[in-house]
C-alpha positions as a printed Julia matrix, in Angstrom:
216×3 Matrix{Float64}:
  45.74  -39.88  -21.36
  47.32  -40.22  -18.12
  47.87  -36.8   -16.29
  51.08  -36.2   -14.1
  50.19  -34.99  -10.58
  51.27  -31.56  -11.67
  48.9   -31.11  -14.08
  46.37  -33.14  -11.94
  46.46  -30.38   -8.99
  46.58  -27.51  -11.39
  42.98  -29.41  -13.09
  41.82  -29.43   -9.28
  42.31  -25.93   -8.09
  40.78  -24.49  -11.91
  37.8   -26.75  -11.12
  37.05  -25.23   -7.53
  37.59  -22.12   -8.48
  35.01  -21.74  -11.21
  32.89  -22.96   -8.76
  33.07  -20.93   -5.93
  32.92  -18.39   -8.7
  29.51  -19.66   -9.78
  27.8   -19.55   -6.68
  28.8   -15.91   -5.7
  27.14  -14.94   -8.67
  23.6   -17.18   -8.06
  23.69  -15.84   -5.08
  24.08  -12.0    -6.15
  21.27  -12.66   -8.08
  18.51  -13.16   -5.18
  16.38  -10.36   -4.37
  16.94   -8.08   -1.77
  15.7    -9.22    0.88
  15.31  -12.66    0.68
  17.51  -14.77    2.4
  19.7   -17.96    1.02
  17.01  -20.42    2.31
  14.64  -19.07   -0.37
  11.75  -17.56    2.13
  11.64  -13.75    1.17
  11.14  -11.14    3.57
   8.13   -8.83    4.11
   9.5    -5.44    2.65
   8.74   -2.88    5.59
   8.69    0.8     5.11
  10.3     2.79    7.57
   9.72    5.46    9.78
   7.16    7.71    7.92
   8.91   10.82    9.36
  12.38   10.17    7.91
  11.49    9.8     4.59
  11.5    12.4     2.08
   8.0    14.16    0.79
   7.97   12.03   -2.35
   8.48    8.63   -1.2
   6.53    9.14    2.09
   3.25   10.2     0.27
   3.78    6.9    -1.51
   4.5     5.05    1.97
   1.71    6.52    3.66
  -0.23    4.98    0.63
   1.1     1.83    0.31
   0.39    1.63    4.08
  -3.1     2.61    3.62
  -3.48   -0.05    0.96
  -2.31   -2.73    3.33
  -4.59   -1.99    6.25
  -7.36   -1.71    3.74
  -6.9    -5.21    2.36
  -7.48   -6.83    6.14
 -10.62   -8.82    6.13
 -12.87  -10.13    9.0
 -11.1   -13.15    9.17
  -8.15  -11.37   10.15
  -6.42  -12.66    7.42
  -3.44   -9.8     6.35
  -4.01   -8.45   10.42
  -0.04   -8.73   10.84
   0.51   -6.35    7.86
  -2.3    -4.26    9.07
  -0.2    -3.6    12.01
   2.94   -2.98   10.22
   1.13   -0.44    8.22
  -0.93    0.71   11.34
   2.74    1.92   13.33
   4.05    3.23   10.42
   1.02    5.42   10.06
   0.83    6.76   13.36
   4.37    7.75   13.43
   3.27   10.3    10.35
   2.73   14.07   10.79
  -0.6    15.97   11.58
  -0.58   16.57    7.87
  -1.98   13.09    7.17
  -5.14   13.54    8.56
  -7.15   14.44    6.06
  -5.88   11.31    4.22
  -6.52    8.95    6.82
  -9.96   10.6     7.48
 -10.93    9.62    3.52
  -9.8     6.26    4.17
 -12.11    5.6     6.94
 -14.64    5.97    4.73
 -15.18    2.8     3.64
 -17.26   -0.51    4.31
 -14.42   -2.56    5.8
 -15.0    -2.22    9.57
 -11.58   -3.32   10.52
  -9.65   -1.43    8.08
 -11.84    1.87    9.49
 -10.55    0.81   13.01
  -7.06    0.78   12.05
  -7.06    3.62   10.28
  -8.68    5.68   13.44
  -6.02    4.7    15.4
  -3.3     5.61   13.53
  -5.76    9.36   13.27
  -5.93    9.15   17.39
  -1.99    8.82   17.61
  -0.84   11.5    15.62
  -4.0    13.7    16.89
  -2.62   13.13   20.33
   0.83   13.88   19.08
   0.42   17.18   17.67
  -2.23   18.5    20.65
   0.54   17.54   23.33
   2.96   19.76   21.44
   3.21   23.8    22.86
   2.1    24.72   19.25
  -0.22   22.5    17.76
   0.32   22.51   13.8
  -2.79   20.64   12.25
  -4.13   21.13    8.94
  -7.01   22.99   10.23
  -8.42   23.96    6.59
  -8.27   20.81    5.11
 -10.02   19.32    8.6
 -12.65   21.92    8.27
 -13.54   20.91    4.51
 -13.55   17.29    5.15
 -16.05   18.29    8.32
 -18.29   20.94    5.97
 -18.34   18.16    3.02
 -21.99   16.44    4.11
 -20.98   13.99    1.43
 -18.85   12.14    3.95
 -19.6     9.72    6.31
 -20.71   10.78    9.48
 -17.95    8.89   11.79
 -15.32   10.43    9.97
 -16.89   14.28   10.14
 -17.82   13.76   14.12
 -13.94   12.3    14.36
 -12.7    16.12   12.49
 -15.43   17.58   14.92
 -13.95   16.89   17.59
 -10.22   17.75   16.96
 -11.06   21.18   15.86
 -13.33   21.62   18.79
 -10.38   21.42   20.7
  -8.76   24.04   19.64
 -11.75   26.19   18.77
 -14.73   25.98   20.93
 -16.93   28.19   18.89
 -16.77   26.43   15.47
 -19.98   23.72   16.65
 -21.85   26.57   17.51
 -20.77   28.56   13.94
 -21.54   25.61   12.06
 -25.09   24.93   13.21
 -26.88   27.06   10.97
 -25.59   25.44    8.18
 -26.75   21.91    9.92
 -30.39   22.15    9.85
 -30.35   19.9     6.43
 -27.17   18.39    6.8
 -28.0    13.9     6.69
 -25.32   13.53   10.02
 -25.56   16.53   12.06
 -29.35   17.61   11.49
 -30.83   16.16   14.55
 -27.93   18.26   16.68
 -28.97   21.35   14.96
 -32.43   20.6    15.4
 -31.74   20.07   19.51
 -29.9    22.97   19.71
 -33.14   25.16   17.96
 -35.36   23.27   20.67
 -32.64   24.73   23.19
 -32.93   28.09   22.06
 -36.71   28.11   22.07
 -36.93   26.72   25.52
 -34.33   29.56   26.96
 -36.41   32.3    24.97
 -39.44   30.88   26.5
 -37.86   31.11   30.06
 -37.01   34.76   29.8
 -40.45   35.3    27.8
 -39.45   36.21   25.07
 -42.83   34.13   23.64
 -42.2    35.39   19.72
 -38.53   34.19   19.37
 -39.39   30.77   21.04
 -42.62   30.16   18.57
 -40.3    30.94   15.69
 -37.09   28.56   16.63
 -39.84   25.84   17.28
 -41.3    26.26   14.55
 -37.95   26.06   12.28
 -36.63   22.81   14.52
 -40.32   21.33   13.58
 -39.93   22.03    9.91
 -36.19   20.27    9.81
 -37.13   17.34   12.19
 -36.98   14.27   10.72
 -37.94   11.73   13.67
């Protein structure tokens, strides 16, 4: 059938149409995200202190996921460092949760995850007011079921702003597995200053008690 050039341009302009028509739609069906040449993008969270309590507590662990998954190869060391910023732009509230996550046997992931702790540490002590989750730090410190990096590492933030809990906590360190040889120096201390002033009966007895808890 032979079609008049009417009906010929009219066929022409139907047929582009439903094309242009089809693509829009292919390409509203692409992720977000990922771009028309196919090669999808890394999805980043954003800043951890924008976001609301919900959906950063599930940031802060999808972050902590990611720097956990780095291995000594450096292989995911990129998205470590993604996950790394986005942590240390989190409040002093996160702490505790990045103090947990160092305790683990990936050495690089426990690196990470200290210097995200050492950013927002700094962060909060620079501030007129310093708001830090002191109970929380003071559990994780008292648990001697923790490693002992992590328990120095609350140590000595609290220390900071209270010089008088080391000395507070070292009766209850003569048994502890991390901190028993400083409370065992610090009886040898005592006995050697009662000895000075003569005080001979107080310095036999701390002696005595550092011997009994030594370990070396």
């Amino acid at each position: 059938m032979m079609l008049s050039d009417t009906h010929r341009s009219g066929w022409i302009v139907t047929w582009l149409s439903c094309g242009m028509l089809l693509a829009a739609s292919l390409h509203a069906d692409e992720p977000v995200g990922q771009g028309r040449s196919g090669n999808s993008k890394q999805n980043v969270p954003g800043n951890a202190s924008t976001v609301s309590t919900a959906d950063r507590e599930s940031k802060l662990e999808v972050a902590i996921r990611t720097i956990g998954k780095v291995s000594e190869n450096a292989q995911g060391a990129a998205a470590a460092r993604q996950a790394r910023e986005f942590l240390s732009q989190a409040d002093a509230s996160t702490l505790p949760r990045l103090l947990e996550a160092m305790d683990t046997s990936n050495v690089l992931a426990a690196n990470w995850y200290r210097t995200a702790f050492d950013a927002i540490a700094e962060r909060e002590l620079a501030k007129s007011a310093p708001d830090l989750p002191r109970e929380k730090l003071e559990a994780y410190l008292r648990d001697a079921r923790r490693p002992g990096r992590p328990r120095r590492l609350a140590l000595a933030l609290l220390q900071r702003l209270d010089n008088d809990l080391r000395p507070r906590l070292m009766e209850s360190w003569l048994d502890d597995p991390e901190f028993r040889r400083d409370a065992v120096e610090e009886r040898l201390k005592q006995g050697d200053h009662a000895k000075q002033t003569g005080d001979a009966d107080a310095a036999v007895k701390l002696y005595q008690v550092a011997f009994e808890h030594a370990r070396d």
